[in-house]
C-alpha positions in Angstrom: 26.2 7.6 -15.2 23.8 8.9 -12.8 25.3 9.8 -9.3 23.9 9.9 -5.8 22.8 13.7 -6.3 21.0 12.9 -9.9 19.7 10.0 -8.4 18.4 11.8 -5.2 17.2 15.0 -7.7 15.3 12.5 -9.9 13.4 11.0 -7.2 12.8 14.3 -5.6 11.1 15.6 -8.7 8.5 13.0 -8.5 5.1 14.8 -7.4 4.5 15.0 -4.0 8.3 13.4 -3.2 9.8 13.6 0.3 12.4 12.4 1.3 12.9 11.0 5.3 15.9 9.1 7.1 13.1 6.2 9.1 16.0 3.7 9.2 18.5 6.3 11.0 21.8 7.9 8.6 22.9 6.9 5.7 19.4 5.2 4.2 17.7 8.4 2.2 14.4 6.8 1.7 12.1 8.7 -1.0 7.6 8.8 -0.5 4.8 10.0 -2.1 1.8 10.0 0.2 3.4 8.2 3.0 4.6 5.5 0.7 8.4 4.4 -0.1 9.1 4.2 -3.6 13.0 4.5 -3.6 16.2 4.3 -1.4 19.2 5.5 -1.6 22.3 3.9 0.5 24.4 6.8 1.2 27.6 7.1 0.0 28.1 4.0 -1.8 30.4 4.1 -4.6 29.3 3.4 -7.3 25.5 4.6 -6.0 22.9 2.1 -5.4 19.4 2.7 -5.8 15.9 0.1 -4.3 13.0 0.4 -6.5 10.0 -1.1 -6.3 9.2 -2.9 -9.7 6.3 -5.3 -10.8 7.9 -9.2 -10.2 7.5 -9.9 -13.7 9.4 -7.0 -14.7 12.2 -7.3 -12.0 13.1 -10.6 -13.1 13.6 -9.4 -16.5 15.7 -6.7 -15.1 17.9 -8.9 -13.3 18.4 -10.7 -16.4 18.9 -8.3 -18.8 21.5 -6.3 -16.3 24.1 -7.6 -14.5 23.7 -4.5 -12.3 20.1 -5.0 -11.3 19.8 -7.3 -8.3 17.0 -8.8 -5.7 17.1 -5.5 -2.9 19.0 -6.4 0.1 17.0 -6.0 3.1 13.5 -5.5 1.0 11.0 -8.1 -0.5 13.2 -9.5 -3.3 10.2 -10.1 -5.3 8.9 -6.5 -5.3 12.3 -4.6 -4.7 15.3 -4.2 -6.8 18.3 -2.6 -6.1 20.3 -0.8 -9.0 23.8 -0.2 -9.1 24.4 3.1 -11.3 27.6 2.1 -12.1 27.3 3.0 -16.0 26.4 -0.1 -17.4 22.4 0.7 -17.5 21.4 4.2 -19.8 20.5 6.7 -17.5 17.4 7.4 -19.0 16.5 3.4 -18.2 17.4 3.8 -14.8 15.0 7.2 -14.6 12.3 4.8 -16.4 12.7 2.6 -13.3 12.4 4.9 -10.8 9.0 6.5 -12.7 8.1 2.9 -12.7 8.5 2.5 -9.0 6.5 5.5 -8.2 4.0 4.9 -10.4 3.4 1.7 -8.9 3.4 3.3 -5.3 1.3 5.8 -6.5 -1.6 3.2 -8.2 -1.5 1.2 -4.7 -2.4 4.8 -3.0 -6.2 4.8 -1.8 -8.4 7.0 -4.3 -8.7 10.0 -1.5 -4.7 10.0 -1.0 -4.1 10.2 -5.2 -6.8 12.7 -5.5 -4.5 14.6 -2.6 -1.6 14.7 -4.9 -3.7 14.9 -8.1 -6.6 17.0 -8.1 -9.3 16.9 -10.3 -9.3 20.2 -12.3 -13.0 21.9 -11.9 -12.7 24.3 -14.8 
């Protein structure tokens, strides 16, 4: 079972991850390039984690895990919120938040992903 630190660690080793507190203590919100790609609601027991996940995809979540629900506050469509309470493998819950920022970063203009990736001129 991933905890709030592993779950905070993860989404910090994303490329380019930062994380910022826009919605005041207590909401660690995770970016790439400006973007939010995760949240973290501090101190929950067990931890709970909003991703952003492709609609199709977060349906099937929700129905495959009982711990995978529409994100409270967020665009239910878009956002899930995962409860790491043991009952989803942690490497599926690492896939989701991969997922998430891979999503963010595809959405990112071309400029701002060459910014966090650059072309290799070797």
């Amino acid at each position: 079972m991933l905890d709030e630190k592993a779950l905070r660690d993860y989404c910090l080793s994303q490329k380019g991850a930062v994380e910022e507190y826009p919605f005041g203590p207590g909401a660690a919100v995770y970016k790439v390039m400006g973007k939010m790609f995760a949240l973290i609601g501090e101190g929950a027991d067990p931890p709970l984690i909003s991703l952003k996940c492709d609609p199709n995809l977060a349906m099937i979540l929700r129905e495959t895990y009982p711990a995978v629900q529409g994100a409270y506050h967020m665009n239910k469509r878009h956002w899930n919120r995962v409860c790491s309470d043991g009952s989803i493998p942690d490497d599926e819950i690492r896939d989701m938040i991969d997922a998430s920022y891979d999503l963010v970063v595809s959405s990112l203009t071309r400029k701002d992903r060459e910014r966090l990736n650059p072309p290799n001129h070797g």
